[in-house]
C-alpha positions in Angstrom: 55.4 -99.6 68.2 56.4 -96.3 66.3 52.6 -95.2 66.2 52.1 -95.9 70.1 55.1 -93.8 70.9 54.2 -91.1 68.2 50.6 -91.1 69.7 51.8 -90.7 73.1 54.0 -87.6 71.8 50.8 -86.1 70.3 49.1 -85.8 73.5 52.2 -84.3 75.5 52.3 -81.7 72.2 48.8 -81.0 72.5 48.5 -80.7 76.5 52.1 -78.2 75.8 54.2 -80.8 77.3 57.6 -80.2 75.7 60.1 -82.5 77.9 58.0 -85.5 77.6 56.4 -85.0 74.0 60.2 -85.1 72.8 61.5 -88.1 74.3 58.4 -90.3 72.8 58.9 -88.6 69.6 62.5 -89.5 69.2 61.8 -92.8 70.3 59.0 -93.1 67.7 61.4 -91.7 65.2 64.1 -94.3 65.7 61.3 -97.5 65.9 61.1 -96.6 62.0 63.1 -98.2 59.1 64.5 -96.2 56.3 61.3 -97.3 53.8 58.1 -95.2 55.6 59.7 -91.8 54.7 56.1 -90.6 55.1 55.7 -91.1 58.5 59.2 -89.9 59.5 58.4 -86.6 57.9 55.3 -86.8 60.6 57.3 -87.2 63.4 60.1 -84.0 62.1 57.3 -82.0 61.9 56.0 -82.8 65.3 59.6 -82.7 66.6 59.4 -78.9 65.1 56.3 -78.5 66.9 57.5 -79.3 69.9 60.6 -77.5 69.2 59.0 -74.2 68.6 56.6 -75.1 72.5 60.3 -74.8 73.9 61.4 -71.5 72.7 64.0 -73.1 69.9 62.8 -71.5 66.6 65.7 -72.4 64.9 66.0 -76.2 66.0 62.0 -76.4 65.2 62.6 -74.7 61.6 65.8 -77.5 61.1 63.2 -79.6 61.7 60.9 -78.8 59.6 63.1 -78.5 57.0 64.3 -82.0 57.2 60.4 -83.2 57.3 60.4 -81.0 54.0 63.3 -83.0 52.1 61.4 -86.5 52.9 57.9 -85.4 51.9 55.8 -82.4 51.5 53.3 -82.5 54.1 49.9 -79.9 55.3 50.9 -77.2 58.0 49.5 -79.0 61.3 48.5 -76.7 63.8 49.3 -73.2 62.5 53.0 -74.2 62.7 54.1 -71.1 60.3 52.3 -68.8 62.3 52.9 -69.4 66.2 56.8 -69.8 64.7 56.4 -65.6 63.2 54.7 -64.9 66.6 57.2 -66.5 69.0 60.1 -64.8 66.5 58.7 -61.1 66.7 56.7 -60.8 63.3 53.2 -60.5 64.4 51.6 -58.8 61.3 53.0 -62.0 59.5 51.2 -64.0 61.5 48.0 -62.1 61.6 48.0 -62.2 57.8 48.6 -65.6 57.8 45.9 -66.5 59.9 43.5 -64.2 58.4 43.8 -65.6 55.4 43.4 -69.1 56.6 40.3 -68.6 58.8 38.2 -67.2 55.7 39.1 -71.0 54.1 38.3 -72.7 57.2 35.0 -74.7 56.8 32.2 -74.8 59.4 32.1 -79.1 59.4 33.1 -81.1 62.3 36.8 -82.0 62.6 39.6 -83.0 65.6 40.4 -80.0 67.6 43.6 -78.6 67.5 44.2 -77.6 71.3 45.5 -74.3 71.5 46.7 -74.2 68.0 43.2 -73.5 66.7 43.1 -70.1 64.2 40.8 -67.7 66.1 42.9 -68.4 69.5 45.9 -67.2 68.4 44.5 -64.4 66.3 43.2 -63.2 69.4 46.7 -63.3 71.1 48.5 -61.7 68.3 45.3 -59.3 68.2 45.4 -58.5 72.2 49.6 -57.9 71.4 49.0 -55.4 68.9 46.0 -53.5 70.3 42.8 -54.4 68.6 41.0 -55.1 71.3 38.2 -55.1 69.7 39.1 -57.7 67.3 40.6 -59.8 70.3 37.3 -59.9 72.4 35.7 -61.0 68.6 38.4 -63.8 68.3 38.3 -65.6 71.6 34.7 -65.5 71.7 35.0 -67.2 68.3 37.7 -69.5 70.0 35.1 -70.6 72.9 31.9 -71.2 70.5 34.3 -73.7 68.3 35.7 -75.2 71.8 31.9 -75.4 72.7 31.1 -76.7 69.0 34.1 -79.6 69.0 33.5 -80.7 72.8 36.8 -79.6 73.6 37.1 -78.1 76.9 40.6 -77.2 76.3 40.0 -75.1 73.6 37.3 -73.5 75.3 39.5 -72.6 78.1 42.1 -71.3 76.0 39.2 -69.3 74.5 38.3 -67.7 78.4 42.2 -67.0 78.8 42.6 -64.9 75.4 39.3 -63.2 76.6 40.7 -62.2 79.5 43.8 -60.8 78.3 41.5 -59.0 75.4 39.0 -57.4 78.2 42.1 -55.9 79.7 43.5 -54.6 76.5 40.1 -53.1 75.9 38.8 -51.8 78.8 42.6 -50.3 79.3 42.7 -51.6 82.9 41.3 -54.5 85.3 38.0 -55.1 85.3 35.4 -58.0 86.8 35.1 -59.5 83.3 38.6 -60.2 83.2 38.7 -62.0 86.6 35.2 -64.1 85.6 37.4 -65.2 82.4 40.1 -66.0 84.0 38.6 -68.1 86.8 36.5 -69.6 84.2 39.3 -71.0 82.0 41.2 -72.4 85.3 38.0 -74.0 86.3 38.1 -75.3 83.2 41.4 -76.3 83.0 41.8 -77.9 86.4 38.8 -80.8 85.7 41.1 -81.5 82.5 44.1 -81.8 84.8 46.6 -80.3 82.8 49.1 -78.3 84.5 51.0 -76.5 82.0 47.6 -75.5 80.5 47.2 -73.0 83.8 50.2 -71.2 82.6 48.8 -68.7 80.4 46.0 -68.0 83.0 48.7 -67.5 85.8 50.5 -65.5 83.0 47.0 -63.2 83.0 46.9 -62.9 86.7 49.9 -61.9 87.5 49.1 -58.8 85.0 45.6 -58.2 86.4 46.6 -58.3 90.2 49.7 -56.1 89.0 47.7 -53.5 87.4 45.4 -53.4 91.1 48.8 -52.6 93.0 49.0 -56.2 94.7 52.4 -57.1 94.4 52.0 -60.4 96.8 49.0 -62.0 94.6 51.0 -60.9 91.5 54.1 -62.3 92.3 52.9 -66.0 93.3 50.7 -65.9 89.9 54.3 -65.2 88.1 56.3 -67.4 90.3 54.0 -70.4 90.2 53.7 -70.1 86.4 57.8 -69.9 85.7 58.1 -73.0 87.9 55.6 -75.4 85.4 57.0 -73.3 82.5 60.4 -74.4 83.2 59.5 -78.4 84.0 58.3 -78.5 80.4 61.3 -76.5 79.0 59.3 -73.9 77.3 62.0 -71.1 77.3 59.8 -68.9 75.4 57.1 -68.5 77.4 59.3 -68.3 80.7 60.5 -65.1 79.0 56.6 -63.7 79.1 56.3 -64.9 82.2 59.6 -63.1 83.7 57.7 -59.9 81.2 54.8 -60.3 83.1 56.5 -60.0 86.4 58.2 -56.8 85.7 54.9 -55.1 84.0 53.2 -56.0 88.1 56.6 -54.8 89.9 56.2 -51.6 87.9 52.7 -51.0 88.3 53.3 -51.7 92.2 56.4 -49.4 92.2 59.1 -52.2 92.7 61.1 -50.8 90.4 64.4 -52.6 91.4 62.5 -55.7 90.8 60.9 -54.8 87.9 64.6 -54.3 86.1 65.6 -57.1 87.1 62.9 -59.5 86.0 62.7 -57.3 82.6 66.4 -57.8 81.9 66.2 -61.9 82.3 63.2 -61.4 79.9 65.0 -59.5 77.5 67.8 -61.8 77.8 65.8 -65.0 77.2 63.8 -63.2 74.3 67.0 -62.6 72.1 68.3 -66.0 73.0 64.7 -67.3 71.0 65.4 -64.7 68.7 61.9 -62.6 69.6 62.8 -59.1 68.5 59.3 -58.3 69.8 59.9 -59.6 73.3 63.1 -57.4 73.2 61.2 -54.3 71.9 58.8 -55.2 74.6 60.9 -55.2 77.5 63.1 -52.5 76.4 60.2 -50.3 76.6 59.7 -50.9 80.1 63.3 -50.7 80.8 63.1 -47.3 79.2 59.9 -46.4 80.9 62.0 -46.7 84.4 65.1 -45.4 83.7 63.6 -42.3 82.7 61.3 -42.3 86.6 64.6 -42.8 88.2 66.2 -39.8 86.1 68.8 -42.5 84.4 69.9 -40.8 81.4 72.7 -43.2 80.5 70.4 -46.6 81.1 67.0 -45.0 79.4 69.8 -43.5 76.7 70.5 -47.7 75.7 67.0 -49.2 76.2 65.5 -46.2 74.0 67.4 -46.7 71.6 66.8 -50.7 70.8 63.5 -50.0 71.6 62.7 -47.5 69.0 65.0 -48.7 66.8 63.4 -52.3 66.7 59.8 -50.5 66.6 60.6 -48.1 63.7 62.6 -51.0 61.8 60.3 -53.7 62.6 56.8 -51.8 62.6 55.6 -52.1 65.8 54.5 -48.9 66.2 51.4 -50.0 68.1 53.4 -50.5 70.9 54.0 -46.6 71.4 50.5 -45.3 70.9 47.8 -48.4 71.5 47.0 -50.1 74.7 49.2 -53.5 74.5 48.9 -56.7 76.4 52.9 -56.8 77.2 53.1 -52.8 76.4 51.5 -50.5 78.7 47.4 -50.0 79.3 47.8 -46.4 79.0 49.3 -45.4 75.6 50.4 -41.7 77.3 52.9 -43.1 78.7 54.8 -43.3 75.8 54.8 -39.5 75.3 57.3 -39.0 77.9 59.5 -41.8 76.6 59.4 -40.3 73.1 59.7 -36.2 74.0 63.2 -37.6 76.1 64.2 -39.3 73.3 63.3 -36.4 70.5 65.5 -34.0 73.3 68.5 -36.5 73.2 68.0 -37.2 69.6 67.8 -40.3 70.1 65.5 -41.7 66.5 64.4 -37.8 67.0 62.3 -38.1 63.9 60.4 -41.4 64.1 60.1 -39.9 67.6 58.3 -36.9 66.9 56.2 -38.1 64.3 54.6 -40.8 67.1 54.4 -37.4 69.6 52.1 -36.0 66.8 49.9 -39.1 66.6 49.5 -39.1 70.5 47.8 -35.4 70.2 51.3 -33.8 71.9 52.0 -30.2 71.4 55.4 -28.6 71.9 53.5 -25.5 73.6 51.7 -27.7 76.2 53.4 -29.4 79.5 54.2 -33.1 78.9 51.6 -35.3 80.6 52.3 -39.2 80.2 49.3 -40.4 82.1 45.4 -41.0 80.6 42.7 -39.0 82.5 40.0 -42.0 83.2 36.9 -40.3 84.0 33.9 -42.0 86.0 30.5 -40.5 86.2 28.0 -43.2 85.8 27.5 -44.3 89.7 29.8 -43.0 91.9 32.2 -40.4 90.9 35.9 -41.3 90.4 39.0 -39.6 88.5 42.6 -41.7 87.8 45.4 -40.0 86.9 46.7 -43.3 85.0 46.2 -46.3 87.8 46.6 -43.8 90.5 43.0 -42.7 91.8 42.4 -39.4 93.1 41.3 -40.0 95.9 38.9 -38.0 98.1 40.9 -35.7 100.5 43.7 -35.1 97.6 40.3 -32.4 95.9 40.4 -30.5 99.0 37.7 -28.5 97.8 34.4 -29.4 96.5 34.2 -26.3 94.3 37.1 -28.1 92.7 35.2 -31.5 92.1 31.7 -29.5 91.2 33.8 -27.6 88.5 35.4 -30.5 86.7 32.0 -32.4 87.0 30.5 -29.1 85.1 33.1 -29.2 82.5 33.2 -32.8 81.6 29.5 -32.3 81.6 29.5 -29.2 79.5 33.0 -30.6 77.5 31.4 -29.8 73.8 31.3 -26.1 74.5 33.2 -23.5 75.9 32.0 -21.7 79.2 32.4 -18.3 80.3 33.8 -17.3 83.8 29.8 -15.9 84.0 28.4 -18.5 82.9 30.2 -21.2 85.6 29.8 -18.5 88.1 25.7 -18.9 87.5 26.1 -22.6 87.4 28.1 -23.2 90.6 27.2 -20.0 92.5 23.8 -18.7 91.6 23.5 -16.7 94.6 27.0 -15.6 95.2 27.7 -11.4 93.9 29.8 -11.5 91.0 33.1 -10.5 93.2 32.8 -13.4 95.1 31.9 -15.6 92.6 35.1 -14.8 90.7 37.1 -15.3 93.9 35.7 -18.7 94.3 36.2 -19.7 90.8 39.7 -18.4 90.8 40.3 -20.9 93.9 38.5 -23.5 92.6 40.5 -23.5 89.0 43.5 -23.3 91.2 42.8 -26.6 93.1 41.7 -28.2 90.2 44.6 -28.1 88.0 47.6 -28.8 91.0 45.1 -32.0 91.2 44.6 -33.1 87.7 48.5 -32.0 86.7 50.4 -31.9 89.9 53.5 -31.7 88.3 52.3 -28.6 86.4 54.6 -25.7 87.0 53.3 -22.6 88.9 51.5 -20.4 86.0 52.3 -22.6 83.1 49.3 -23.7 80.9 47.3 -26.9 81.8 46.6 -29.7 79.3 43.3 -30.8 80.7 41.9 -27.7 81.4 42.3 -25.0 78.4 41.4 -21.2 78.2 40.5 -19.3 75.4 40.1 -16.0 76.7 37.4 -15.5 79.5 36.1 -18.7 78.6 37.6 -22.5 79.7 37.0 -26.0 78.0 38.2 -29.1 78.6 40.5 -30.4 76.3 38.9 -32.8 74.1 42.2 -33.9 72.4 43.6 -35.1 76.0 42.8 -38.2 75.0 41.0 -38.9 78.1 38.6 -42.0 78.6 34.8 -41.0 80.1 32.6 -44.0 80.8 29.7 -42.0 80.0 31.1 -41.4 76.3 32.1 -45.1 75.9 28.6 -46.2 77.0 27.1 -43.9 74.1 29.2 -45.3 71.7 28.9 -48.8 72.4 25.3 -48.8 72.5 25.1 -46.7 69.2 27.9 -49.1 67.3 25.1 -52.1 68.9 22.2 -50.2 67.3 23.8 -50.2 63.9 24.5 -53.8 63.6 21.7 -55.4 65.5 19.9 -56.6 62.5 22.6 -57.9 60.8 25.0 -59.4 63.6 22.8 -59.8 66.6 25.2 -61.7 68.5 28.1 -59.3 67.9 25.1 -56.5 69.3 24.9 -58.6 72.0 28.3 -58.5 73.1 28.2 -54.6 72.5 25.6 -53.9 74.6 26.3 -56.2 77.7 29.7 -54.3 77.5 27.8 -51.1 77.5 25.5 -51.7 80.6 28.6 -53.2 82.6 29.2 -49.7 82.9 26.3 -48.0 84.2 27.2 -48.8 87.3 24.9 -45.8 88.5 23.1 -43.0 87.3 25.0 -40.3 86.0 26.6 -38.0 89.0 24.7 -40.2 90.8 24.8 -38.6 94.5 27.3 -35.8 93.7 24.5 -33.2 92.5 21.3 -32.5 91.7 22.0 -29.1 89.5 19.9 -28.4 86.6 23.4 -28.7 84.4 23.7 -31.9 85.2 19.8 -33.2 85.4 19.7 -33.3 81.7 22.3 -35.3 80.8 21.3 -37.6 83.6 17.7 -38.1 82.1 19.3 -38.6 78.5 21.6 -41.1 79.8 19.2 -43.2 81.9 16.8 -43.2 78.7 19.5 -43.9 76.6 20.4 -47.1 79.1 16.6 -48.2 79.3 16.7 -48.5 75.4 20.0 -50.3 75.7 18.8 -52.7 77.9 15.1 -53.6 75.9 17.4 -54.1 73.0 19.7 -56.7 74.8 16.5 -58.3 76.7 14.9 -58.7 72.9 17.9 -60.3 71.7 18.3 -62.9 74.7 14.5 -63.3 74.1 15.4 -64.4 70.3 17.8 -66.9 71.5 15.2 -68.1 74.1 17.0 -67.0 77.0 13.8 -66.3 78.7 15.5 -65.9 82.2 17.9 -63.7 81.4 15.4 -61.7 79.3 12.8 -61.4 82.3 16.1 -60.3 84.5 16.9 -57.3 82.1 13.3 -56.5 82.0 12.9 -55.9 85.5 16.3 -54.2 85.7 14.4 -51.7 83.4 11.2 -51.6 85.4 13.4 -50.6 88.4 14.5 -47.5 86.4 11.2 -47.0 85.2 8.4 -48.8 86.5 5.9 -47.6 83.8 8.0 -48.5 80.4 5.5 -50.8 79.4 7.8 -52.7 77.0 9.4 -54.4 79.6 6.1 -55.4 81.0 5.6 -57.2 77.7 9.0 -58.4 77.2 7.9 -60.5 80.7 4.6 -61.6 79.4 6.1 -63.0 76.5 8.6 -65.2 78.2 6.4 -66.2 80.8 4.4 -67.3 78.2 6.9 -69.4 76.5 8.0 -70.9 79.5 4.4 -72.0 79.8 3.4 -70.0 82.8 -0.1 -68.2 82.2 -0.7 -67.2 85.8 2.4 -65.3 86.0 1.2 -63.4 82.8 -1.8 -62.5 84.2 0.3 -61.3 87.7 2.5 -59.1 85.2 -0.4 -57.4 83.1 -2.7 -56.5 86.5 1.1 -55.2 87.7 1.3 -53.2 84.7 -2.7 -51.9 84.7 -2.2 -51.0 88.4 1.1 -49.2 88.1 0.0 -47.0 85.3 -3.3 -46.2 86.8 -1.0 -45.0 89.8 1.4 -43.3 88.4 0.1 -41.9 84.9 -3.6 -42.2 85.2 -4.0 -44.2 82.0 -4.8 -47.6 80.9 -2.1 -50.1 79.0 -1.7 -49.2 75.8 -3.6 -50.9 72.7 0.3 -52.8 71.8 0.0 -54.2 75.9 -3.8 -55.6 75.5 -3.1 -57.2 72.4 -0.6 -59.1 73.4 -2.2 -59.7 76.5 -4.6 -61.4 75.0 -2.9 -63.3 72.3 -1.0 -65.1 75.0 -4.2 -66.2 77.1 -6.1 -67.5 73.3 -2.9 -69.2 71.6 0.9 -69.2 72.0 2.6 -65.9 70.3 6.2 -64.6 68.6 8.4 -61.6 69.3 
C-alpha cells in the first residue's frame, strides 16, 4: 500500500505537482510501521522535495533533516542545489552542479524530469549572465532528453534555451519564439499543465520586451493561475517578476510596481534574497523615471546592499534573465545612488566597470546597431525610427562612422566621403548640420553644447566611441564566426552552434540598400566573403553528420551569393552522391561547367573534375 501511494507521489513530484504529490506522500508516510526506517527517510526526502516545489525552504530543509536522523540517503534530484537557487545563493548552486556534472557518467539511467544537472545549470547560468554557457547547457539538457526518451526533459531543455537566446542575444529574437513553441508543443502531447509554466513564464518576457502588453499579460496571468493550483509560492513570485519586467518594458509603470512589490513580498516570505535584489532593482529603476527620490532612495538601497553583500554583482553590469537586457541601464541607477551616497563606493566602482566617465553625460541605454540587411538603430528597445533622422546626411554620417569606427576622420576627410562635389564652405555647413541632427537623435536628452558619448571629437577630427559599449551585428557576426573557426576541429558541434548563430544575422548584405559609396563597398565585399566562408564551414559540418539536406540548402544559399564558388558546387555533388542520386550530380557539374564558362571564361578546376569523377567510378568521403 505505502509503495503505491509513494509511487503515485513520485509522479506528481516529477510532473511539479505540489498539492497532490503531498497528500499521497503523507499518506504513504503513515501506511509505514516504525521498523522500515529506510523507506520513511524516502518519503522525508521526497516530502522535502516537494516542499522546496512549493516555495517553503525551510519546511523542505526540516524535512530533510528528519530523513537525515533515520538514515543517510544519496541527494535525489539536485535537492541541495534547486534549495541554494530558490534561497538566493546562485554561485552555490553553480558550484555544486559543476562539480557534479564532471562525475556524471554517460550510461543509460531514469530521467530526472526537470531536476537533471545541465537544466538547471542553464537557469542559474541564464540568471547570472553567461549566456553563453546557458545556450551550451540547455542544448546539453535537450541531447540527454533526446538520449533517455524523455520528452519532458527535452522540453525543459527548449524552455532554458529560450530564456538563454534572450539573455544572449540581449533582446527578442525568432530563436527564442521557435524554442519556446517547441517546448509547449512538446509539453502539451505530455499533457502536463504545470509543465507550461516556465514557457508561459518565457513569454510573458519575450512579448514584454516587443512592447505587447495584452500577449504579455495573459502569458503571466495564465501561468500564476496553474502556479497557484499546485501551491508553488516560489515560482508565483517569478511569475508576478515576470509581469512587472513586461509592464515596464511596455511603460505601465503603475502596474509594473505593483506586480514587482507582490514579488518582492512573496520572495522574502521564501527567503530568496535574490528575488528581492531582483525586484528591488526594478523598483529602483522606476522610481528614479518618475523622479521618486524617497521611493528609489529605499529600493536602492536593499538592492545594492543585497548585491554588494551577497555578490550579485552581475546583476548591475551583465544582461540577466530577471535583471534587465541592457546592462546600461544600471548606470543611471548607480550615478543616483553615488550622488545621494547611497553604497556611494560599491556604487562607483560598478560605474567604472560599465565604461562611465564623470566628464561625459549619463546615458543608461545600449546603442544596438544593425547594418547587415536593412539598416536599423535602437536607443535600448526604442527604435529610431525613420522620420525621427530627419536628415539623410545624418543617417549617411553615422553609417560612415560606424563603418570607419577604428580610426578617427577629419572634418576633410568626411566632407570627401559624403560630399565629393560640394566646395569646402558648403561642405562644412552641411557637416555641421548633419553632426547636429545626429547627436539630438542618438542622445536626445543631451544638453545644448555639452559633449556626446557616442560621437567623440578630438580636435578637427570625430570617432565613435568604441567604449560606448554599443552592440553592431556586423562585429558580433565576425566574432562568432572567428570563435567557430578556432574550435571547429576540436568541438564541431559547439562550431556548429556558433556559426548558425552567426548567419542568423546576415539578414542582408551589409548597408544593403542605403549606399553604394566606395567607403562602404569594401567592407561590404569583406563581409559577404567572410559569410560565404562561414556558410561552407557549417554546410561541411552538417555534411559530416550526414545532414545532406541541410548541407545542399547552405550550398545553394552560397551559390546565390556567388554563383561561381565552386566549393559549393561540390559540397552538392557530394551529397547527392550519398543520397544515391547520380543524375543530379551530373545536372550540378554541367551547372557548374556552364556557369563558369559564362561568367569567368574558365573551365572547373582540377579539385571539381576529380571529384566529379570519383563519384560516377565509386562512392567517395568528404
Amino acid at each position: 500500500m505505502s509503495r503505491s501511494l509513494k509511487g503515485l507521489g513520485e509522479v506528481y513530484i516529477d510532473t511539479i505537482q505540489p498539492a497532490l504529490a503531498e497528500d499521497f506522500l503523507r499518506q504513504a508516510y503513515k501506511a509505514l510501521e516504525e521498523e522500515h526506517t529506510e523507506e520513511k527517510a524516502e518519503i522525508l526526502n521526497l516530502l522535502a522535495e516537494n516542499a522546496l516545489n512549493q516555495g517553503k525552504p525551510r519546511r523542505a530543509a526540516r524535512y530533510r533533516q528528519l530523513a537525515g536522523e533515520l538514515l543517510h540517503l544519496a541527494s535525489r534530484g539536485n535537492f541541495e542545489a534547486r534549495m541554494l537557487l530558490r534561497t538566493g545563493r546562485l554561485h552555490a548552486a553553480i558550484k555544486l552542479l559543476e562539480e557534479k556534472r564532471e562525475s556524471e557518467g554517460d550510461g543509460y539511467r531514469p530521467p530526472l524530469s526537470f531536476r537533471e544537472t545541465p537544466l538547471l545549470l542553464s537557469l542559474l547560468y541564464s540568471l547570472t549572465g553567461e549566456a553563453d554557457k546557458a545556450v551550451a547547457a540547455a542544448e546539453e539538457g535537450i541531447r540527454l532528453g533526446q538520449k533517455l526518451k524523455s520528452p519532458f526533459v527535452e522540453a525543459i531543455g527548449y524552455v532554458r534555451m529560450g530564456h538563454a537566446l534572450m539573455v544572449q542575444e540581449k533582446r527578442p529574437s525568432k530563436p527564442c519564439h521557435e524554442a519556446y513553441e517547441r517546448a509547449l508543443v512538446l509539453n502539451d502531447n505530455l499533457g502536463v499543465v504545470r509543465g507550461r509554466t516556465e514557457v508561459l513564464m518565457g513569454r510573458c518576457l519575450l512579448y514584454g520586451y516587443e512592447g505587447d502588453w495584452l500577449a504579455a499579460r495573459r502569458c503571466g496571468l495564465e501561468g500564476v493561475e496553474v502556479t497557484e493550483k499546485v501551491r508553488d509560492r516560489w515560482f508565483v513570485a517569478v511569475l508576478y517578476h515576470s509581469l512587472g519586467i513586461a509592464a515596464a518594458c511596455c511603460r505601465k509603470f503603475e502596474e509594473a510596481k505593483v506586480w514587482f512589490a507582490r514579488a518582492r513580498e512573496l520572495f522574502s516570505c521564501c527567503g530568496d534574497s535574490f528575488g528581492k535584489a531582483v525586484s528591488s532593482w526594478w523598483l529602483a529603476y522606476l522610481s528614479l523615471k518618475e523622479g521618486k527620490q524617497d521611493d528609489f532612495c529605499r529600493n536602492a538601497s536593499e538592492m545594492l546592499e543585497l548585491c554588494e553583500n551577497l555578490g550579485y554583482d552581475f546583476l548591475l553590469d551583465k544582461a540577466t534573465l530577471w535583471g534587465t537586457l541592457d546592462p546600461r541601464a544600471s548606470v543611471l541607477i548607480l550615478r543616483e545612488a553615488k550622488r545621494l551616497n547611497i553604497c556611494a563606493q560599491y556604487a562607483e566602482w560598478h560605474l567604472k566597470k560599465l565604461g562611465d566617465r564623470d566628464d561625459l553625460p549619463s546615458v543608461g541605454y545600449t546603442l544596438r546597431i544593425k547594418t547587415l540587411g536593412c539598416f536599423r538603430v535602437w536607443r535600448g528597445e526604442e527604435e529610431i525610427g525613420f522620420q525621427e533622422w530627419r536628415r539623410e546626411a545624418a543617417r549617411r554620417l553615422f553609417q560612415l562612422l560606424i563603418t570607419k569606427r577604428k580610426t578617427l576622420l577629419h572634418k576633410e576627410e568626411i566632407a570627401c566621403f559624403l560630399w565629393p562635389d560640394a566646395d569646402p564652405q558648403t561642405a562644412s555647413r552641411d557637416l555641421k548640420v548633419a553632426l547636429s541632427t545626429l547627436l539630438c537623435v542618438l542622445e536626445p536628452s543631451r544638453q545644448p553644447r555639452s559633449p556626446s558619448f557616442f560621437i567623440q571629437r578630438q580636435g578637427n577630427a570625430y570617432y565613435f566611441n568604441l567604449a560606448s559599449g554599443y552592440w553592431l551585428d556586423a562585429e558580433e557576426f565576425e566574432t562568432l564566426v572567428v570563435r567557430a573557426e578556432k574550435i571547429v576541429q576540436e568541438k564541431p558541434f559547439e562550431a556548429e552552434l556558433l556559426l548558425k548563430r552567426a548567419l542568423d544575422l546576415y539578414e542582408g548584405d551589409y548597408l544593403q540598400g542605403a549606399t553604394q559609396d566606395e567607403w562602404c563597398l569594401e567592407e561590404r565585399e569583406r563581409l559577404l566573403v567572410l559569410y560565404i566562408q562561414a556558410a561552407e564551414m557549417l554546410a561541411r559540418l552538417l555534411a559530416a553528420r550526414h545532414e545532406y539536406h541541410e548541407c545542399i540548402n547552405w550550398a545553394d544559399k552560397i551559390l546565390e551569393k556567388d554563383p561561381c564558388w565552386e566549393e559549393a558546387y561540390r559540397l552538392k555533388m557530394y551529397c547527392y552522391a550519398k543520397m544515391g542520386n547520380k543524375p543530379m550530380v551530373m545536372k550540378i557539374f554541367n551547372k557548374c561547367t556552364e556557369v563558369l564558362r559564362r561568367e569567368l571564361n574558365v573551365s572547373p578546376s582540377p579539385k571539381t573534375v576529380k571529384l566529379f569523377k570519383k563519384i560516377v567510378n565509386q562512392p567517395v568521403s568528404l
